[in-house]
ZADO-1210 file (C-alpha; in nm, 4 decimals, padded with zeros to 6 digits):
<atoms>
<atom x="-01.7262" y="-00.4551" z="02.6423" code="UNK" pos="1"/>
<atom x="-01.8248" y="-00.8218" z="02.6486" code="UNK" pos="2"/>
<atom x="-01.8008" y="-00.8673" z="02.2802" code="UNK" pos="3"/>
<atom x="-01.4712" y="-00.7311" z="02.2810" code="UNK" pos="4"/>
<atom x="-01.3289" y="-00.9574" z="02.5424" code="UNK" pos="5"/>
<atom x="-01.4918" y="-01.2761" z="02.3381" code="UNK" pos="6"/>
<atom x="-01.2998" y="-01.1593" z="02.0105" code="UNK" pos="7"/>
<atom x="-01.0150" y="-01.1155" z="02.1816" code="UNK" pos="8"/>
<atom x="-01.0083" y="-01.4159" z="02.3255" code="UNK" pos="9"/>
<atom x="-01.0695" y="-01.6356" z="02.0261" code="UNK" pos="10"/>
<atom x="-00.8336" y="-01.4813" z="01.8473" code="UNK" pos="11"/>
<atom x="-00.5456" y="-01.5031" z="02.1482" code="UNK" pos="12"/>
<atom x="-00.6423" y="-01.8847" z="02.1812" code="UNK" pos="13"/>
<atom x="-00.6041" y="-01.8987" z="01.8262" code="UNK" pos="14"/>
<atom x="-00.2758" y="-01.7497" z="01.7655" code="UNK" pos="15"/>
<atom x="-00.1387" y="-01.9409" z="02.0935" code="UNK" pos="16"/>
<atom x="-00.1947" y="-02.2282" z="01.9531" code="UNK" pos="17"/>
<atom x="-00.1138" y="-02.1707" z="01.6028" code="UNK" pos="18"/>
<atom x="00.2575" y="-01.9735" z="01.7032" code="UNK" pos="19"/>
<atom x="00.3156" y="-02.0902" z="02.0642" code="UNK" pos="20"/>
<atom x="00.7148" y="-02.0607" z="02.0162" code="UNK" pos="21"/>
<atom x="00.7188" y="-01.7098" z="01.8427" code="UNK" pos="22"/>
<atom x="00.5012" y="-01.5437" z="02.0952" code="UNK" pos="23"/>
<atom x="00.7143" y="-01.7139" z="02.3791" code="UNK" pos="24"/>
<atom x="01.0163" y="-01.5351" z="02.1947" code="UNK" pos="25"/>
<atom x="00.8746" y="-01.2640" z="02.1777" code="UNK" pos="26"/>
<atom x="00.7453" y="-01.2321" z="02.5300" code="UNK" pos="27"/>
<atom x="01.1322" y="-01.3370" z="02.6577" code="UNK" pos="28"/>
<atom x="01.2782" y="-01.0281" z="02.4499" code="UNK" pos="29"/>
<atom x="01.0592" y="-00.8080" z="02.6176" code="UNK" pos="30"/>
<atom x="01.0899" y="-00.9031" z="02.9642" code="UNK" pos="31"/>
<atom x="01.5093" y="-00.8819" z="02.8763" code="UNK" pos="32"/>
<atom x="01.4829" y="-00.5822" z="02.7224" code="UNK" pos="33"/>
<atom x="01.3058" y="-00.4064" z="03.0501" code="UNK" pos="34"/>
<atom x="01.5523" y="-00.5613" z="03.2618" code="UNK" pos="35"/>
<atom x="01.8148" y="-00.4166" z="03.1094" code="UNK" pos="36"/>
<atom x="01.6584" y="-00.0499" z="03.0613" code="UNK" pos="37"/>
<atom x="01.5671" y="-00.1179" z="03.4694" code="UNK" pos="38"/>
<atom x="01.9022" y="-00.2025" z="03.5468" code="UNK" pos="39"/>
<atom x="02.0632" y="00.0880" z="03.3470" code="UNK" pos="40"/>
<atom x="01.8518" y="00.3595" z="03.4328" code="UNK" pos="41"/>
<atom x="01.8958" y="00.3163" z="03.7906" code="UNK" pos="42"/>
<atom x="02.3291" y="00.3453" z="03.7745" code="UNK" pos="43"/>
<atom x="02.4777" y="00.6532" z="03.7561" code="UNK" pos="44"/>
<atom x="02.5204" y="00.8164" z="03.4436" code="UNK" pos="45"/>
<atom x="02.8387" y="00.7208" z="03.3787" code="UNK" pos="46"/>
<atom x="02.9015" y="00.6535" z="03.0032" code="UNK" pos="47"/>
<atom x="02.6479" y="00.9110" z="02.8300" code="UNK" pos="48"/>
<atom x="02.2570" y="00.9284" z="02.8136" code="UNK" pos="49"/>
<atom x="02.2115" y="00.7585" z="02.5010" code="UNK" pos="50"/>
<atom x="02.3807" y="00.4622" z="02.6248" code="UNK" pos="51"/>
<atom x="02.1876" y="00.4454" z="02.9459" code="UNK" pos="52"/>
<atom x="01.8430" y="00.5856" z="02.8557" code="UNK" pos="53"/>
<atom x="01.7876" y="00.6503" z="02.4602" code="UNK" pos="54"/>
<atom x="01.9362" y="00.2933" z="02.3051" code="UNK" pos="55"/>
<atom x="01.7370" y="00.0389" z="02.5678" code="UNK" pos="56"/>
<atom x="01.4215" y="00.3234" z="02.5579" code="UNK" pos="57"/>
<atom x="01.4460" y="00.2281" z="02.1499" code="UNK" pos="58"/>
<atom x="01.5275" y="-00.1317" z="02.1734" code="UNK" pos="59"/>
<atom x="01.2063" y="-00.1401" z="02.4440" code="UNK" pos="60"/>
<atom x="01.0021" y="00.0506" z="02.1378" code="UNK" pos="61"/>
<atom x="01.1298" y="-00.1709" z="01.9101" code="UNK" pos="62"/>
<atom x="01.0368" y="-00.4743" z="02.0188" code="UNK" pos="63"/>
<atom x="00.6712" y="-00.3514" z="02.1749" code="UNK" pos="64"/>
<atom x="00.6090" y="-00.2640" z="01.8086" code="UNK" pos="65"/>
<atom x="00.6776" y="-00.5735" z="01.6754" code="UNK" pos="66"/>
<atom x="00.4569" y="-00.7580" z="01.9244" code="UNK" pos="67"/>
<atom x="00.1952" y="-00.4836" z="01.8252" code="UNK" pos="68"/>
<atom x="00.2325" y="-00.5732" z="01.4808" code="UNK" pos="69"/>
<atom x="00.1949" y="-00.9731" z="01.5133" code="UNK" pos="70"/>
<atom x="-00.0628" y="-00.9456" z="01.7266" code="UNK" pos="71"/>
<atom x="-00.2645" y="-00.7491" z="01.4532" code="UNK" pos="72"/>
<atom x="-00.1916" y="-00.9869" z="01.2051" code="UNK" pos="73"/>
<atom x="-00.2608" y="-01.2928" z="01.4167" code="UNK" pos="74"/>
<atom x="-00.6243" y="-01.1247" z="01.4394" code="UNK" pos="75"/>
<atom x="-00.6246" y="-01.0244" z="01.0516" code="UNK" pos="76"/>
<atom x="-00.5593" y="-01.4505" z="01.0376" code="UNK" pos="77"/>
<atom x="-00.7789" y="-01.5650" z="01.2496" code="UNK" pos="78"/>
<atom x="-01.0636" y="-01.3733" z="01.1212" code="UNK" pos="79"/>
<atom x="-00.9924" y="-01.4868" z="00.7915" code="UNK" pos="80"/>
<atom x="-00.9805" y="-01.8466" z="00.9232" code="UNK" pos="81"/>
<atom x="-01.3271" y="-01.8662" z="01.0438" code="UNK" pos="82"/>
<atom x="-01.6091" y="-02.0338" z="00.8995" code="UNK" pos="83"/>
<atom x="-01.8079" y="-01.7796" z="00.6785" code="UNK" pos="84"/>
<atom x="-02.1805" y="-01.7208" z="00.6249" code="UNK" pos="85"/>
<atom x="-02.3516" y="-01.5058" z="00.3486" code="UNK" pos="86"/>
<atom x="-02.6481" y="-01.2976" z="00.4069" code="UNK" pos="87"/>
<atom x="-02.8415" y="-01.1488" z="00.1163" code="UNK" pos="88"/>
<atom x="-03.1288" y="-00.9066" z="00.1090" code="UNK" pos="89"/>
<atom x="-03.2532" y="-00.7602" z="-00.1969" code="UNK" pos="90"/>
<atom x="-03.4474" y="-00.4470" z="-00.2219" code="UNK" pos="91"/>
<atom x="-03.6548" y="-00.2465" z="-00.4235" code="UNK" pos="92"/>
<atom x="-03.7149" y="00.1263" z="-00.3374" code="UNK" pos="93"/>
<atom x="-03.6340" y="00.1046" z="00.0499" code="UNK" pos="94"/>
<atom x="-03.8611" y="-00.1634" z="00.1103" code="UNK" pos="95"/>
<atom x="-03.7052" y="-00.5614" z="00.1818" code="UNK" pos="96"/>
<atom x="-03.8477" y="-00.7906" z="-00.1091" code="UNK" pos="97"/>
<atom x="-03.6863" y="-01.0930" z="00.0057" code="UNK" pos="98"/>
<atom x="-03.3682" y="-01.2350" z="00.2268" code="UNK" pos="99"/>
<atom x="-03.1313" y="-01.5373" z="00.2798" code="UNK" pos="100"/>
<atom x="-03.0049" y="-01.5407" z="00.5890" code="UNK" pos="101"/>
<atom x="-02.6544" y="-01.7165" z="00.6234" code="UNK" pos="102"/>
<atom x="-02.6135" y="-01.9300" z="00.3439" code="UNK" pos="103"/>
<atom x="-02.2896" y="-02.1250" z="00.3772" code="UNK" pos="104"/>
<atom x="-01.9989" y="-01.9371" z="00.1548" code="UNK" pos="105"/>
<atom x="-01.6860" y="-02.1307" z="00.0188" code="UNK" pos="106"/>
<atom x="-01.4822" y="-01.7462" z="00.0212" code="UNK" pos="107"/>
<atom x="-01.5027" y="-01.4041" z="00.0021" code="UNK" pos="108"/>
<atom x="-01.3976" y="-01.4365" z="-00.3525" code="UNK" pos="109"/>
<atom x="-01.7524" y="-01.5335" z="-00.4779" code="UNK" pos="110"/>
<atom x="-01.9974" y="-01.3311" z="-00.2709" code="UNK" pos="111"/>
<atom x="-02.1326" y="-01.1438" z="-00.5207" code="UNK" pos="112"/>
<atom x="-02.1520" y="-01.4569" z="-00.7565" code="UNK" pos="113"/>
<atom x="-02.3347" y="-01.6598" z="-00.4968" code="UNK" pos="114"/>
<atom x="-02.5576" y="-01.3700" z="-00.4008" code="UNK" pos="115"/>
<atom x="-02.7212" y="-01.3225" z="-00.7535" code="UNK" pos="116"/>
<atom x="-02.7462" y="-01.7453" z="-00.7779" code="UNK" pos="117"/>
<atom x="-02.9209" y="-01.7388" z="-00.4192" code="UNK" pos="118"/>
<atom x="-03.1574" y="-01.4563" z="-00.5592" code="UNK" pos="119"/>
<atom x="-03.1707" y="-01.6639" z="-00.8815" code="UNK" pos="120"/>
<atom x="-03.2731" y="-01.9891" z="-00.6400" code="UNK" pos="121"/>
<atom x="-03.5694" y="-01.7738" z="-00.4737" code="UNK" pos="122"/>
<atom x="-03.7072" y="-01.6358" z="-00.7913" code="UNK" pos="123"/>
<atom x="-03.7618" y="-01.9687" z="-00.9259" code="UNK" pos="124"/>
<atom x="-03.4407" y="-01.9629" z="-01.1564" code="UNK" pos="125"/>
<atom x="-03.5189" y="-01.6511" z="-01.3211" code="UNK" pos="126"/>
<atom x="-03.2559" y="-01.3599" z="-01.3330" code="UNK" pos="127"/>
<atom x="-03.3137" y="-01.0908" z="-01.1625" code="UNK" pos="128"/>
<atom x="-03.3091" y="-00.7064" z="-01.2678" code="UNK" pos="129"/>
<atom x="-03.0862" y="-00.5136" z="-01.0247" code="UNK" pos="130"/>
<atom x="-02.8285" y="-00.1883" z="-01.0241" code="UNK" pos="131"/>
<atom x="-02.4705" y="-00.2878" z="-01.0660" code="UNK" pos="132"/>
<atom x="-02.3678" y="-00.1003" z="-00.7060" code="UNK" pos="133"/>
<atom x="-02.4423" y="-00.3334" z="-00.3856" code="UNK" pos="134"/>
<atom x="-02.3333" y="-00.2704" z="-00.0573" code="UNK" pos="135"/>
<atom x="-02.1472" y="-00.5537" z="00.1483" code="UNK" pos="136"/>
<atom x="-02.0898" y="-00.5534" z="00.5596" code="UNK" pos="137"/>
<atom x="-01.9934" y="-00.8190" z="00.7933" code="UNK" pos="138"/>
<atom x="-02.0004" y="-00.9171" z="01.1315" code="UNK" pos="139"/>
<atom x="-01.8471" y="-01.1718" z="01.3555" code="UNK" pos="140"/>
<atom x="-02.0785" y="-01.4209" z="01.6133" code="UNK" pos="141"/>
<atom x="-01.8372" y="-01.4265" z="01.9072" code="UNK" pos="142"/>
<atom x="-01.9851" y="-01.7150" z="02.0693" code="UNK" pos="143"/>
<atom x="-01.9810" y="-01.9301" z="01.7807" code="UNK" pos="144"/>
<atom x="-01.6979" y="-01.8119" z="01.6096" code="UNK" pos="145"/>
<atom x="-01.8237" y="-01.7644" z="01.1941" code="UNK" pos="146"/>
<atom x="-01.7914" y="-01.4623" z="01.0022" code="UNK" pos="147"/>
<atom x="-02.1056" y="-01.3158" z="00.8090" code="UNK" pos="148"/>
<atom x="-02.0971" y="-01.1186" z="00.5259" code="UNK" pos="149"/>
<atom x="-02.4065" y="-00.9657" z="00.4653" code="UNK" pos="150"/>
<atom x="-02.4735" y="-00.8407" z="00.0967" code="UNK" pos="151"/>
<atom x="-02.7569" y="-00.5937" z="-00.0022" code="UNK" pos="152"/>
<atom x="-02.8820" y="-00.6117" z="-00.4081" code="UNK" pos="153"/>
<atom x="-03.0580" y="-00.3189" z="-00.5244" code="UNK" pos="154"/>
<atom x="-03.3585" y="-00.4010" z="-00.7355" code="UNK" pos="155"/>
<atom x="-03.4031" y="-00.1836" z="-01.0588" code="UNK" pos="156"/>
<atom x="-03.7542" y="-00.3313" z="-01.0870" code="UNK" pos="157"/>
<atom x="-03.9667" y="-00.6125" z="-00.9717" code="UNK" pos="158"/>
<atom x="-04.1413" y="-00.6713" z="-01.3268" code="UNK" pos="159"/>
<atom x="-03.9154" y="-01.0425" z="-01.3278" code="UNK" pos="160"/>
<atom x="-04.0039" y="-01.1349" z="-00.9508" code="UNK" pos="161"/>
<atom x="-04.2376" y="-01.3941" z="-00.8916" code="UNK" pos="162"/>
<atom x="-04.6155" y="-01.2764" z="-00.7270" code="UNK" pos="163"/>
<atom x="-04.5473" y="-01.4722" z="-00.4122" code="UNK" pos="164"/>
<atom x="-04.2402" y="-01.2434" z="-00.3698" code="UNK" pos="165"/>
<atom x="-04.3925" y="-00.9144" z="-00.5381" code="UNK" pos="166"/>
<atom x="-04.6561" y="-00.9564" z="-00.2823" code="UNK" pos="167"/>
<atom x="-04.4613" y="-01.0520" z="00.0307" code="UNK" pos="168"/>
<atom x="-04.1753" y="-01.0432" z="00.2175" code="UNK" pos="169"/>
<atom x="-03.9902" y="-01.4034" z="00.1660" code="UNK" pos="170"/>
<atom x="-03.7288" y="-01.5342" z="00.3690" code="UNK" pos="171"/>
<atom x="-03.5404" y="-01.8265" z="00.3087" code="UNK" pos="172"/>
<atom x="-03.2931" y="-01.9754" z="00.6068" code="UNK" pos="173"/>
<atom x="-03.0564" y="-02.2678" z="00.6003" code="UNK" pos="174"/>
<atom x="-03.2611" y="-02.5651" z="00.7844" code="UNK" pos="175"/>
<atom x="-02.9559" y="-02.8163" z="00.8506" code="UNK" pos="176"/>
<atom x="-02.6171" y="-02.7890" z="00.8259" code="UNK" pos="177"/>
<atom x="-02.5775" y="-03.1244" z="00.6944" code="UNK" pos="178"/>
<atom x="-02.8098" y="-03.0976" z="00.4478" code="UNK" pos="179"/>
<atom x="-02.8546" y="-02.8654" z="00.1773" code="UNK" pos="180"/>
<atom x="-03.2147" y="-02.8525" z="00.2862" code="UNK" pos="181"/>
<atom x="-03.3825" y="-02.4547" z="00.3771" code="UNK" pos="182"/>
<atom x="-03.6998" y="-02.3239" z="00.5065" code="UNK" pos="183"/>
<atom x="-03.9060" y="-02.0426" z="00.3317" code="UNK" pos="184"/>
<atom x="-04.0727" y="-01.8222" z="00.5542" code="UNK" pos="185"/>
<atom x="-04.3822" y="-01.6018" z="00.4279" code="UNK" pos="186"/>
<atom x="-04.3457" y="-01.2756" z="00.6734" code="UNK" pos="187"/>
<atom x="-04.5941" y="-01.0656" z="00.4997" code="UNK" pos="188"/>
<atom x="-04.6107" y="-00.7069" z="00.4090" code="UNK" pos="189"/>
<atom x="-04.2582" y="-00.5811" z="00.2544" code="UNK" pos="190"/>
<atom x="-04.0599" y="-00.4097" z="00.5509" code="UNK" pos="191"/>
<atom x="-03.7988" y="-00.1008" z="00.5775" code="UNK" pos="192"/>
<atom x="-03.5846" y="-00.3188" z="00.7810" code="UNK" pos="193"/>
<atom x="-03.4721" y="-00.6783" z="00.7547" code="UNK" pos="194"/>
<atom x="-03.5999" y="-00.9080" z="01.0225" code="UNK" pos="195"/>
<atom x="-03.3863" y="-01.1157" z="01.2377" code="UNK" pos="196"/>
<atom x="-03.4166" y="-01.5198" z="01.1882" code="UNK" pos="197"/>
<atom x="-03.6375" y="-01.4764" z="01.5484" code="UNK" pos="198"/>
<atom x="-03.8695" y="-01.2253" z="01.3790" code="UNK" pos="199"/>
<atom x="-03.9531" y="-01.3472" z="01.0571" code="UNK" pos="200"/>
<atom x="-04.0768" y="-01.6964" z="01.2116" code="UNK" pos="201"/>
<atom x="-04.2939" y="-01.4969" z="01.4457" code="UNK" pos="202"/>
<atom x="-04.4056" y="-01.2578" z="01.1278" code="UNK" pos="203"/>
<atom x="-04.4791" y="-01.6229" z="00.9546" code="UNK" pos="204"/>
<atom x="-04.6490" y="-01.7328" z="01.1988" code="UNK" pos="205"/>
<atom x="-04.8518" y="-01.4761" z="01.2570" code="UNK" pos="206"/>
<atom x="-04.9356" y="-01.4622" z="00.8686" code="UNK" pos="207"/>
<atom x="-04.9563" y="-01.8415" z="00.7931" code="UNK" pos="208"/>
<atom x="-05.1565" y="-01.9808" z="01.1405" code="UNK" pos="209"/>
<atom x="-04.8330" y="-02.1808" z="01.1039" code="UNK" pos="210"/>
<atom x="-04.6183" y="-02.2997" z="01.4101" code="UNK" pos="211"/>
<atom x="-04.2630" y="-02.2741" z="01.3258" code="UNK" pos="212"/>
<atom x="-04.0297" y="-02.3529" z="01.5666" code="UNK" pos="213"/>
<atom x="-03.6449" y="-02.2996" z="01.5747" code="UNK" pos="214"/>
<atom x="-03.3581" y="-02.4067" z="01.7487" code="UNK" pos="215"/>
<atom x="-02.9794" y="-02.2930" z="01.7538" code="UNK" pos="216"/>
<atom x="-02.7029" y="-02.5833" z="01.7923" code="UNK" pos="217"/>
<atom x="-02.5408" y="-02.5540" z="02.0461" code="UNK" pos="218"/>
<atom x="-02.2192" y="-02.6661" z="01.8765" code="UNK" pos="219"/>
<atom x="-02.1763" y="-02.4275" z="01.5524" code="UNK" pos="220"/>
<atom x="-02.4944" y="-02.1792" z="01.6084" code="UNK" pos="221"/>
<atom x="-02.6684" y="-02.3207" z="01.3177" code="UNK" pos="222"/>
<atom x="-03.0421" y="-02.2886" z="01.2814" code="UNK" pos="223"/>
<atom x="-03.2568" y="-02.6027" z="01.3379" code="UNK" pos="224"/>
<atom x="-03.6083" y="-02.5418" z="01.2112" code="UNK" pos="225"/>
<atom x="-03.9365" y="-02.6903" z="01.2378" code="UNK" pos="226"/>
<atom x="-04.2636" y="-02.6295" z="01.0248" code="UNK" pos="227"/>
<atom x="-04.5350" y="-02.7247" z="01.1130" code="UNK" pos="228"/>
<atom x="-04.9205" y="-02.6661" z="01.0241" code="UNK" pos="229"/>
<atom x="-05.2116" y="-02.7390" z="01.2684" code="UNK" pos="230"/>
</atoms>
């Protein structure tokens, strides 16, 4: 219930601010048009039920609908006006190999593009050997207010993978959202499920005697990450 009321939120501060002067239209049409099915449906039926009732119970519908209908596309706009994140796993026969959690992505237009370069980028800049079909979700932060799209690559073998990643589960986060700097985190044996930014610091640490350290801006919700090595 929470998470609904943030979305809706956003998106109503959004479109208030983006189409103040239609939604105030709007709003003014349907407060007139209840006045005036209030006012005729409490006279006496004098000139015929479809003048009294029917026409103001359609011009009522009418105009509901349309509010219905901005409304949805006002959402449908603001969601496609938020910043946007790509998250790519790649797997090989139900088990993780290795993840980048939210990358920064330009548009939805090159997702699958950008996914096979980031996978490219953690293999050391060789290709990699995957099935054609991929699956692709998304999900919006509500506090934050960025979209991520979160792409899965099937692996049709690991024969082109480097031993680090054959061997381990690697994940690679964005350190700085100034910088095109990232972090690689060693979490160990392959898992069934992806781990969350939180868990695969505390599976590196564990694995490395490392003490990463992260921290979420309080601004944007990026990721600020230490590593350090005693």
């Amino acid at each position: 219930m929470k998470n609904i009321f943030l979305k809706s939120k956003h998106y109503l501060l959004y479109t208030l601010k983006k189409d103040l002067v239609l939604i105030g239209l709007a709003i003014t049409l349907f407060i007139a048009a209840c006045a005036v099915f209030s006012s005729l449906y409490i006279k006496e039926i004098e000139i015929g039920v479809w003048t009294n009732i029917i026409d103001p119970l359609v011009t009522l519908l009418t105009v509901s609908i349309t509010i219905i209908v901005y409304l949805t596309n006002a959402r449908k706009n603001w969601e496609d006006n938020l910043e946007k994140r790509l998250t790519v796993h790649f797997m090989y026969k139900d088990k993780y190999m290795m993840s980048c959690i939210q990358a920064f992505l330009t548009g939805t237009g090159d997702i699958r593009q950008w996914g096979q370069q980031i996978g490219r980028q953690m293999n050391g800049g060789k290709n990699l050997d995957f099935f054609p079909y991929m699956t692709l979700s998304d999900s919006i932060d509500d506090t934050y207010n960025y979209k991520d799209y979160i792409l899965t690559v099937y692996l049709e073998n690991i024969n082109t993978l480097k031993s680090e990643i054959i061997n381990n589960y690697i994940v690679w986060i964005d350190n700085n959202d100034k910088t095109a700097e990232n972090i690689a985190l060693n979490c160990g044996k392959h898992p069934d499920k992806s781990y969350s930014i939180e868990e695969a610091i505390q599976k590196h640490n564990n694995n490395n005697e490392s003490t990463t350290t992260i921290s979420k801006s309080e601004k944007n919700g990026t990721y600020i990450i230490q590593n350090k090595k005693p």
